[in-house]
C-alpha positions in Angstrom: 55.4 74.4 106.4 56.5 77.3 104.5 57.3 81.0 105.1 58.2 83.5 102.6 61.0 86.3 104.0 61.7 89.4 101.9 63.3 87.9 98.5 63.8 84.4 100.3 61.8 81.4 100.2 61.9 79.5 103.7 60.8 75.5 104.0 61.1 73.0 106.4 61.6 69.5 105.0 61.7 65.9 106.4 64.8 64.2 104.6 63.3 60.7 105.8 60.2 61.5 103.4 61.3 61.6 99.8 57.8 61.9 98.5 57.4 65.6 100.9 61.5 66.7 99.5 59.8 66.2 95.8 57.1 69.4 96.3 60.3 71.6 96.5 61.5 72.1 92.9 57.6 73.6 93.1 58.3 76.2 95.1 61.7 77.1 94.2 61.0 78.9 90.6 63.2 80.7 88.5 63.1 84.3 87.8 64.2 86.7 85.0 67.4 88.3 85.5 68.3 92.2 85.6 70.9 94.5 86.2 69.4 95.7 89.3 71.4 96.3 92.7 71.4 93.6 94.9 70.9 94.3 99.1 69.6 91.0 100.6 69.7 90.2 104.5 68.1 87.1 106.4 68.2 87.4 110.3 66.0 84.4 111.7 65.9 81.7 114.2 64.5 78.7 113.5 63.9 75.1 115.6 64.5 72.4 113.2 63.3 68.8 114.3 66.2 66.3 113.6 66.4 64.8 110.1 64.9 68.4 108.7 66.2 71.0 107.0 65.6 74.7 106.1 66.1 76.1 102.6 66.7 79.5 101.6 66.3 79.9 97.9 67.4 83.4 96.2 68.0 84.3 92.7 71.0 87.2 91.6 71.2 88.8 88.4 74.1 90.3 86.1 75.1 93.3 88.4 78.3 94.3 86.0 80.0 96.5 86.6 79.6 95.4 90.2 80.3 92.1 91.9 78.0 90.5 94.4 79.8 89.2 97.6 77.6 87.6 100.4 78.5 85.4 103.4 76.2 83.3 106.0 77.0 82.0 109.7 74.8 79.5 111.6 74.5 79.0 115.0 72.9 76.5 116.8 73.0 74.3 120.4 73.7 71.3 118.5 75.7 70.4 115.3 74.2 71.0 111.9 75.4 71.1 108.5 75.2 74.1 106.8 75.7 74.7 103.0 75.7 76.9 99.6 74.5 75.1 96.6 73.4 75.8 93.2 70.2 75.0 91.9 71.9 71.8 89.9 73.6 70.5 93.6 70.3 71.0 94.9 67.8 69.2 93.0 70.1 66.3 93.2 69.9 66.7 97.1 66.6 67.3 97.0 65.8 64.0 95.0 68.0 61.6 96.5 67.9 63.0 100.8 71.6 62.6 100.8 73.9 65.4 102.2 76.7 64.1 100.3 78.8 67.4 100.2 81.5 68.9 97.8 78.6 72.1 97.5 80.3 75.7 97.0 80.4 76.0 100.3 79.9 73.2 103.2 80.5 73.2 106.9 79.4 70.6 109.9 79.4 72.1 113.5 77.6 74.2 115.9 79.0 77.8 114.7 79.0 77.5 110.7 80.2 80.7 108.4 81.8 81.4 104.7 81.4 83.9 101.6 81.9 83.5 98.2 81.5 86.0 95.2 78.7 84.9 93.4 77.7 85.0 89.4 74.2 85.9 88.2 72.4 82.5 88.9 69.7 80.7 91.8 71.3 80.2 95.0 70.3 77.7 98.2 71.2 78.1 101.9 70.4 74.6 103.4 70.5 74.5 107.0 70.1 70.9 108.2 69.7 69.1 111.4 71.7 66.0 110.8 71.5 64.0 114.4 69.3 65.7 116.7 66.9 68.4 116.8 68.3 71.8 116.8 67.8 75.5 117.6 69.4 77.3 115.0 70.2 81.2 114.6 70.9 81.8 110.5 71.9 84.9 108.9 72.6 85.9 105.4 74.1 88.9 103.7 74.0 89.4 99.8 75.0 92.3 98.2 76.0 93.8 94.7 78.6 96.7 96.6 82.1 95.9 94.9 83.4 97.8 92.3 86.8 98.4 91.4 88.3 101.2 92.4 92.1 102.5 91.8 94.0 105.1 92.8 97.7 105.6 94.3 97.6 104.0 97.5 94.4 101.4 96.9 93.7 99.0 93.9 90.5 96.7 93.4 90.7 94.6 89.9 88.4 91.8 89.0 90.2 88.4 87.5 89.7 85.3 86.0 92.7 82.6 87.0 93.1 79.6 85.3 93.1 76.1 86.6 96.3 75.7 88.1 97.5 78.4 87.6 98.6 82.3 89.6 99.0 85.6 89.1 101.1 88.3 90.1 100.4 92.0 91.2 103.1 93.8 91.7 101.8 96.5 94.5 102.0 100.5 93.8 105.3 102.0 94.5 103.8 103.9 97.2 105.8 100.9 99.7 109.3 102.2 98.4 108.4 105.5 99.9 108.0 104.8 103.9 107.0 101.7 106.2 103.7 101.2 105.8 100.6 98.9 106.8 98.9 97.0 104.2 95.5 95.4 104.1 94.3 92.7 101.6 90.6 91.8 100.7 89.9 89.0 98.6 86.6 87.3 98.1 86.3 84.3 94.9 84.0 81.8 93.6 86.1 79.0 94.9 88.8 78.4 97.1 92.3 81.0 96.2 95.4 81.3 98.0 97.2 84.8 98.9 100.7 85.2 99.5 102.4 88.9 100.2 106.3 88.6 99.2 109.1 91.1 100.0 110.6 91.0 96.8 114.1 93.0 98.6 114.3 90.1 101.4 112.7 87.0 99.6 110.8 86.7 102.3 106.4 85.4 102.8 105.0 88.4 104.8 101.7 86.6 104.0 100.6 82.8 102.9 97.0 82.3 103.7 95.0 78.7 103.5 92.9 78.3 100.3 90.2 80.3 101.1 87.1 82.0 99.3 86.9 85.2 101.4 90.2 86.6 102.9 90.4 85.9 106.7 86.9 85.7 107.3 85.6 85.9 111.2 82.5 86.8 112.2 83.0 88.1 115.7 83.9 91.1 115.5 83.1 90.9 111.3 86.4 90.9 109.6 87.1 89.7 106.2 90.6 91.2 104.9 94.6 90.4 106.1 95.9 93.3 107.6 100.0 93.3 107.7 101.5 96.5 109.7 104.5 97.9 110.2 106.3 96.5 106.8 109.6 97.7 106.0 109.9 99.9 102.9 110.5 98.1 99.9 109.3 96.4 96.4 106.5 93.8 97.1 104.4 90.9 95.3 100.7 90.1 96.2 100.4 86.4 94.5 96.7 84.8 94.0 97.2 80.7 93.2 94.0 78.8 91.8 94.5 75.4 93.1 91.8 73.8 91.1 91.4 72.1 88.0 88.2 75.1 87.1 88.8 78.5 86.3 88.5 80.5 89.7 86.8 84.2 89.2 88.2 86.7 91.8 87.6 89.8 93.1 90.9 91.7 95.2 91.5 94.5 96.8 94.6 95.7 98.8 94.9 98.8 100.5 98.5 100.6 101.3 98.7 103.0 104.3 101.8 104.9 104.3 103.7 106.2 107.7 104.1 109.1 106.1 104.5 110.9 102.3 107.8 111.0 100.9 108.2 113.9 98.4 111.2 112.3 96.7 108.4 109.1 95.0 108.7 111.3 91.9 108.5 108.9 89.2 106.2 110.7 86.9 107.8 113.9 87.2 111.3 112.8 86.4 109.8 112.1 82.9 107.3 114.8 82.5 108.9 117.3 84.4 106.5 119.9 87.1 105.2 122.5 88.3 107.9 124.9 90.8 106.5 126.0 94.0 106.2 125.3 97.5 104.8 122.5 99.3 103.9 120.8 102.8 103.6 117.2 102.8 102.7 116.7 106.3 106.6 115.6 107.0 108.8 116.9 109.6 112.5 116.2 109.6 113.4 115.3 113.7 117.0 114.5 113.6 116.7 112.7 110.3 113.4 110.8 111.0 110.6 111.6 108.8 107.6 112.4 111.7 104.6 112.5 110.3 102.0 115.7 111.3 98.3 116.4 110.7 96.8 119.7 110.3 93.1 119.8 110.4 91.5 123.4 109.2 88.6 124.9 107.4 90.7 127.9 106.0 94.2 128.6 104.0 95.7 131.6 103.4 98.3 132.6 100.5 100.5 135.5 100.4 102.4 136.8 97.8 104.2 139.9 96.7 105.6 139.5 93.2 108.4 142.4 91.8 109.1 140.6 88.6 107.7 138.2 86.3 107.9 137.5 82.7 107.1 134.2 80.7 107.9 133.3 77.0 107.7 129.5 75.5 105.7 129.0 72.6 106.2 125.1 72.3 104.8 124.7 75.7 101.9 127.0 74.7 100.9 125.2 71.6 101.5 121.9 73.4 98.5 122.8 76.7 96.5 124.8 73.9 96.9 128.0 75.5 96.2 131.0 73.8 99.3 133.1 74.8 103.2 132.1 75.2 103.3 134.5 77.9 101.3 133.0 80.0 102.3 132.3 83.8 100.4 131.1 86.7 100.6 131.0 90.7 98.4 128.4 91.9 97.4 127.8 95.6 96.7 123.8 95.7 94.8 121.9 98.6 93.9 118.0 99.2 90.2 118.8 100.7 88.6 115.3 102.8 85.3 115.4 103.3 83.8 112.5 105.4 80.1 111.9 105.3 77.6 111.2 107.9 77.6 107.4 106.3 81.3 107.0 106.6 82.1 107.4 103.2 85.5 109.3 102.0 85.9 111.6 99.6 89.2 113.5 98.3 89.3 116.6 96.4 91.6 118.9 94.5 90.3 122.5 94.9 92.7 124.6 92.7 93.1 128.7 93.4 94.4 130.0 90.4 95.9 133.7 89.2 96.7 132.9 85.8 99.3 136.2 84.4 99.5 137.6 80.8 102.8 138.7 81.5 103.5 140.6 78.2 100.3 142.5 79.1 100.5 143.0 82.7 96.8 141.6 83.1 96.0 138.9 85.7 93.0 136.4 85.1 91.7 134.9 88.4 90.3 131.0 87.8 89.5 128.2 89.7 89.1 124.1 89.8 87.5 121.2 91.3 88.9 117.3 90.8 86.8 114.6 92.4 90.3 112.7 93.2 88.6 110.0 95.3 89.8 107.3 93.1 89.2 106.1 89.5 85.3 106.9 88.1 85.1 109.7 91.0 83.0 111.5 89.3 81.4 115.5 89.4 78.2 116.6 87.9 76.3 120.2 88.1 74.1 118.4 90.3 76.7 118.0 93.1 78.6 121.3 92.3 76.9 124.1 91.8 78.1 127.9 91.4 76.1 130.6 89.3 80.2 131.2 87.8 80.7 128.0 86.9 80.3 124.5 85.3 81.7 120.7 85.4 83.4 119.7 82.2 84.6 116.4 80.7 88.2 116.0 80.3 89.9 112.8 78.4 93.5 112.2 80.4 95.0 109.0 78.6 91.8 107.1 77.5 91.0 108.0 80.9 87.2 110.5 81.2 88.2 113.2 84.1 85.1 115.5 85.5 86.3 118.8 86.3 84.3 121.7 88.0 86.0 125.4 86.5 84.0 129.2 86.6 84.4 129.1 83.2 81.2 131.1 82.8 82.6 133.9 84.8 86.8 134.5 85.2 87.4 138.2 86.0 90.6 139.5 84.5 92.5 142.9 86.0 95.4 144.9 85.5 98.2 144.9 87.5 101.3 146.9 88.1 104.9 145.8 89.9 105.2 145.2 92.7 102.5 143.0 92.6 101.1 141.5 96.1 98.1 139.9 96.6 96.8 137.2 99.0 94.6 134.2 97.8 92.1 132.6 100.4 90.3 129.1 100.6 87.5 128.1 102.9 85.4 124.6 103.5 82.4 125.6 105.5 79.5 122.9 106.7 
């Protein structure tokens, strides 16, 4: 018998009948490969007679810059084996009827799961009923989703570790700033091992089992290792490849502060920056940072200026500006925006008077940065202003996308005492 699902191809086979497993490589073929997303789910129940087996072939291209992660679970009223293999392990199952394990991924029981990162190749499920008949409910999940993604609090890299070997990731300063919680997501095409150190106390906050997808469990679905409440300090994420075979991996940790400390000024200190004032969403209680949340559609700036006068040429001719006198008063914001599908996005709305203070003229501009995380992107597509336009921006090899109304930047004179008042709003 045989069913076709979406991109799958189902069969029922007899293991006691060589001649019927033969007709298989038939029905299995190999297709061409693209770079296509991949979004593949398999949600059946099946009754499988004992000595038979269900198949479910698939085939996954190159989806670079992307990885494709996938996981399975079986359950059934009786004990099966359930296993990943690759078209190589399978014809040799499929020829000789013996379930000899060793596949990419192999379990025996009645409630059956795993994940793996796969590489652009043809895949099997096989499903089979070992000792007695069995009822079994399968699902599958394939999909081409992970890409990495950096920014300060969350990095995502993609590695190849060599056979016996490890590597180590020192994690984002961020942790020296507060305590903080820490999840780690790993997923690999064979077995890793994770270990969290805290390099100040010498201490394993973390040592995981070789696994191939970090803490996997299916009810509720959970596949990272979440560590909260870890002291402030310097720490290690270490991936070991047990192995004799190279072991391709996929991580991803994520850092959750308690709260921002001001004073993780590491880049400053060398570059110097801007003066002004700032709330990071810290109170001081008796000498215990106390975190605070202020959710608002609108900010207000005031100011009333009585004197002002610039001069630096070297500074000029180093930010290409056009005048030495040039000053500005900025009114920053971190705007979140949450969409209906859950996603998160950060942005870096600028409000900017810019002075010519050697001519008493004020020029009023603005800014958008997609700050989301590295490759956040704008386009004119997904910003759009009659005074404005998104421009490309190289930052240390790095392409940034910022929106500006460059078309349109009204410029006015002004006399001292100067006040003025400068006004954001996120509307829906």
């Amino acid at each position: 018998m045989r069913k076709n699902i979406s991109l799958f191809v189902v069969t029922l086979m007899a293991l006691s009948v060589l001649s019927t497993l033969g007709v298989v490589d038939t029905v299995a073929q190999t297709t061409g490969f693209s770079t296509a997303p991949v979004n593949l789910t398999l949600n059946t129940t099946e009754v499988l007679p004992a000595n038979y087996y269900y198949y479910y072939s698939f085939s996954l291209p190159n989806t670079y810059p992307n990885a494709t992660f996938g996981y399975y679970f079986s359950v059934s009223n009786t004990s099966v084996s359930t296993a990943l293999m690759t078209s190589t392990q399978f014809k040799q199952f499929n020829t000789t009827g013996s379930f000899s394990g060793g596949y990419i991924a192999d379990q025996n029981g009645t409630l059956n799961f795993d994940g793996m990162l796969f590489t652009q190749g043809v895949y099997y499920l096989v499903v089979y009923a070992y000792q007695a008949p069995a009822e079994v409910e399968i699902y599958l999940s394939v999909n081409s989703t992970i890409q990495a993604v950096n920014a300060t609090q969350y990095v995502g890299e993609f590695e190849t570790i060599p056979a016996d070997e490890y590597m180590n990731i020192v994690l984002h300063y961020e942790t020296l700033g507060s305590p903080f919680n820490l999840t780690v997501f790993g997923v690999s095409n064979q077995t890793v091992e994770y270990t969290v150190i805290d390099e100040t106390t010498q201490t394993k906050v973390l040592s995981s089992p070789p696994v191939t997808v970090t803490n996997l469990s299916i009810q509720p679905l959970s596949y990272n290792y979440t560590l909260t409440n870890l002291r402030q300090g310097l720490y290690t994420l270490i991936i070991g490849n047990p192995h004799n075979s190279p072991a391709y991996v996929y991580f991803e940790y994520h850092i959750y502060p308690k709260y921002v400390n001001p004073y993780l000024n590491f880049e400053f200190e060398r570059n110097g920056a801007p003066t002004g004032l700032a709330a990071y969403g810290v109170l001081n209680q008796s000498g215990t940072p106390t975190p605070y949340l202020i959710n608002t559609s609108s900010v207000l700036g005031y100011a009333n200026i009585s004197s002002i006068l610039a001069y630096n040429q070297t500074a000029a001719q180093q930010a290409n500006l056009p005048d030495p006198y040039m000053a500005s008063l900025q009114l920053n914001l971190i705007l979140g925006v949450e969409n209906s599908d859950g996603s998160y996005y950060v942005y870096w709305p600028q409000n900017v008077p810019r002075f010519y203070t050697d001519k008493q003229l004020v020029q009023l501009s603005n800014n958008v940065f997609n700050m989301s995380g590295d490759g956040a992107y704008l386009s004119n597509s997904s910003i759009t202003s009659p005074n404005g336009v998104v421009i490309e921006h190289q930052n240390g090899g790095v392409t940034q996308y910022y929106y500006g109304n460059y078309l349109n930047q009204p410029i006015w004179s002004y006399r001292l005492p100067f006040a003025f008042m400068l006004l954001m709003n996120e509307s829906v």
